[in-house]
C-alpha positions in Angstrom: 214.1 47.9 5.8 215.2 48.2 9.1 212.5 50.8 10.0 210.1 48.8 8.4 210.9 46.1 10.7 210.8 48.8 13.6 207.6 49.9 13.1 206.0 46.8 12.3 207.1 45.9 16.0 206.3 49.1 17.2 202.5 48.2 15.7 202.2 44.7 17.2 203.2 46.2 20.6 200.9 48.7 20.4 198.0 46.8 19.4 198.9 44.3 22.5 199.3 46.7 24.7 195.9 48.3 23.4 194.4 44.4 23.4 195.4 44.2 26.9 194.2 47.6 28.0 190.9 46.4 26.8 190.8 42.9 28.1 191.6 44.3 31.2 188.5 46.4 31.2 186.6 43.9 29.8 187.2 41.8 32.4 186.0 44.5 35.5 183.5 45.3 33.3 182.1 41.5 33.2 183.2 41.5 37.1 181.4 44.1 38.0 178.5 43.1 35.8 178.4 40.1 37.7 178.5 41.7 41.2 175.8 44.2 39.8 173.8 40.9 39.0 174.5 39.0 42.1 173.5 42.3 44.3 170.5 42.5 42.2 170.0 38.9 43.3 170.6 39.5 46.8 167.6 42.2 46.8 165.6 39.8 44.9 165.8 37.3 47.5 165.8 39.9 50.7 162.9 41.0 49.0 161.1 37.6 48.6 162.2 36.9 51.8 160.4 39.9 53.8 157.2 39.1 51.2 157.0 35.8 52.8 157.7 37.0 56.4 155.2 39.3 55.9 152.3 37.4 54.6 153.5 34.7 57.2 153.0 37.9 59.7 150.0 38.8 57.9 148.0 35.1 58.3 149.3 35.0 62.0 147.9 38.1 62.6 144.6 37.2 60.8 144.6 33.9 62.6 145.5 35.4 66.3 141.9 38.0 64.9 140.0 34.8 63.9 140.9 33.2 66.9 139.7 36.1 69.2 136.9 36.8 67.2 135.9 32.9 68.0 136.5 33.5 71.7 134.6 36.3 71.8 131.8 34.7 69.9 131.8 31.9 71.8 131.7 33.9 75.4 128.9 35.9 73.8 126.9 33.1 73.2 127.3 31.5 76.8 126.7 34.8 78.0 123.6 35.1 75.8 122.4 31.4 76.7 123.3 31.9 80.4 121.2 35.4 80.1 118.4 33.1 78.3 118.3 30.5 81.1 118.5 32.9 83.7 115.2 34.5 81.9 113.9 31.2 81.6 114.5 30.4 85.6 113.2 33.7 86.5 110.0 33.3 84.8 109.3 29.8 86.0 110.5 31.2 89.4 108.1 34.1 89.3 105.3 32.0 87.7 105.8 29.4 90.6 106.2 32.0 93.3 102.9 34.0 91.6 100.8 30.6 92.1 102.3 29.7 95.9 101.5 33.3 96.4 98.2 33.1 95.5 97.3 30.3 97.2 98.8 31.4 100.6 96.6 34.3 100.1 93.9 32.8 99.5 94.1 29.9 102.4 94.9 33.0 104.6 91.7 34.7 103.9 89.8 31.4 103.9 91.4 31.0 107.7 90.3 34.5 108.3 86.5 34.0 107.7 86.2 30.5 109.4 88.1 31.6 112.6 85.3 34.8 112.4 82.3 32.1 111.8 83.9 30.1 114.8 84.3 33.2 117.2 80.3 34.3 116.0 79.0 30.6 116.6 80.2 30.6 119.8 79.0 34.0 120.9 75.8 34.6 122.9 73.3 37.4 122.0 75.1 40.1 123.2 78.7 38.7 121.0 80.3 37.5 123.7 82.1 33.8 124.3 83.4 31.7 126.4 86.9 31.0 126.3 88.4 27.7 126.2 91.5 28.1 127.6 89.9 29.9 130.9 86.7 30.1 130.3 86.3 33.5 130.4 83.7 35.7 129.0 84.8 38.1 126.5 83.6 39.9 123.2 84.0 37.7 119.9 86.7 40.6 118.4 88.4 40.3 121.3 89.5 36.6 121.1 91.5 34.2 118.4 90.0 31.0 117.0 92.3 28.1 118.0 92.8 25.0 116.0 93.1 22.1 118.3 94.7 20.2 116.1 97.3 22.1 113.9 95.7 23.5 110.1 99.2 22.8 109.1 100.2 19.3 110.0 96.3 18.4 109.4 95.0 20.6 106.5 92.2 17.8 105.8 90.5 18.8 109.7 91.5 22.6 109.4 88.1 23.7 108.6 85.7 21.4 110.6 84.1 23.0 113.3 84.4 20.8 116.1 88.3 21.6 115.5 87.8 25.3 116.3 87.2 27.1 119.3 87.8 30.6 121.0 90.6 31.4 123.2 92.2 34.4 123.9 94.8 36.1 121.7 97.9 36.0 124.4 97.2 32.2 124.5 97.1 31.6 121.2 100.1 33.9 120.5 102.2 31.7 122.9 101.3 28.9 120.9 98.6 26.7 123.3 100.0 23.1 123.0 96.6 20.4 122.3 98.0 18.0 124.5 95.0 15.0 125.5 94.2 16.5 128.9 93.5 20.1 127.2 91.6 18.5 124.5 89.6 16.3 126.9 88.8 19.7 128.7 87.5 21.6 125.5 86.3 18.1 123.8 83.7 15.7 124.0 85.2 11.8 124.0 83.1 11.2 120.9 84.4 14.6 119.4 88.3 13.7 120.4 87.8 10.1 118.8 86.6 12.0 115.6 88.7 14.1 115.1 91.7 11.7 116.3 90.7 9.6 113.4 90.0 12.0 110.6 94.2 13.7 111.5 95.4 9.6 111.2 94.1 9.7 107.8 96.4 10.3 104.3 96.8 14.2 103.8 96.4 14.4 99.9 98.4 18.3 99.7 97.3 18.3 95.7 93.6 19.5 96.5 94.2 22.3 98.6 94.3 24.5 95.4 93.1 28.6 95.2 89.8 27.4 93.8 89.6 25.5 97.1 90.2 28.2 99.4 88.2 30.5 97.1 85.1 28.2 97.9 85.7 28.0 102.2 86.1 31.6 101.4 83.0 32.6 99.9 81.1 30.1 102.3 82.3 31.2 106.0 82.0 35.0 104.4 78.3 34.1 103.8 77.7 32.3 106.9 79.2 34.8 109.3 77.1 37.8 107.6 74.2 35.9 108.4 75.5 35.4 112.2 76.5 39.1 112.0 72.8 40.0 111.6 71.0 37.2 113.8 73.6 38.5 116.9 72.2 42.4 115.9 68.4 40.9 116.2 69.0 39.2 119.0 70.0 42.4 120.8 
């Protein structure tokens, strides 16, 4: 009986000891299932973490692109509109500058043949005039055609004759002033009063075009090839 009883204990002790052995590990198993899970967690999270940092990075970066691409864009389109209107300013420039050319060339030529006809009017039959500033003889070539009243303050009197006579080219290089006593000297009081009137007239600039200077042009040219060949008759 007594061992019995012994061994019955002996049973009960073990089995609690054995119970407790495995509660034990039962307990750092669940422990460190739950650390295992918790870690697990934590890289879940770290993980998700960086994923949002990194698409946060990402759109930043696209956006910091976009942004530059814009700039860019837009500082190739003022450069392209500035390029544009610089073509378009050159090309109204050139076109304007192409017409004034033009027209200076062709007033220049038209000067050119009536200062010719005015130095071949005034020449005898052997080409030679009389100067008006000292009335010297000399041969037409020789001498300038002055304008007694300025072609440039008074375009509308730069081609009329009575306007226009010879003088020599040192004279009219130092720019021979038509005050009233040196146009009383060259004109006629009837003459002066003229002309006096037509340079107190309105100067309409608008006319003076290249087809206008064309015309004087082709006239004077005529008029001093015939001059050309009544001064070679004459001689």
């Amino acid at each position: 009986m007594f061992f019995f009883v012994w061994s019955w204990k002996k049973l009960v002790f073990t089995y609690i000891i054995l119970m407790n052995k495995f509660w034990i590990k039962y307990k750092e198993e669940k422990k460190l299932a739950k650390e295992l899970k918790k870690r697990q967690e934590n890289v879940r999270k770290i993980k998700e973490r960086q994923k949002i940092a990194l698409e946060k990075k990402i759109a930043k970066e696209k956006k910091k692109v976009q942004r530059k691409i814009k700039i860019l864009s837009n500082k190739e389109r003022t450069k392209g509109e500035k390029k544009a209107r610089l073509l378009i300013w050159k090309k109204q420039t050139k076109k304007t500058k192409n017409i004034s050319d033009s027209i200076t060339k062709n007033k220049n030529k038209a000067y050119k043949y009536f200062q010719l006809y005015i130095r071949l009017l005034h020449a005898d039959k052997d080409g030679y005039v009389t100067l008006a500033c000292s009335n010297k003889r000399i041969f037409y070539t020789k001498c300038d055609a002055w304008h007694i009243y300025s072609k440039q303050r008074f375009p509308n009197i730069a081609f009329i004759e009575k306007n226009c006579r010879p003088i020599s080219k040192w004279t009219n290089k130092m720019q021979w002033s038509s005050t009233g006593e040196r146009r009383t000297n060259v004109l006629t009081e009837k003459e002066d009063k003229e002309l006096e009137r037509f340079s107190q007239e309105n100067i309409d600039r608008t006319v003076y075009t290249k087809q206008y200077y064309k015309d004087i042009t082709e006239k004077y040219k005529k008029l001093c090839g015939d001059l050309k060949k009544t001064i070679a008759k004459q001689k």
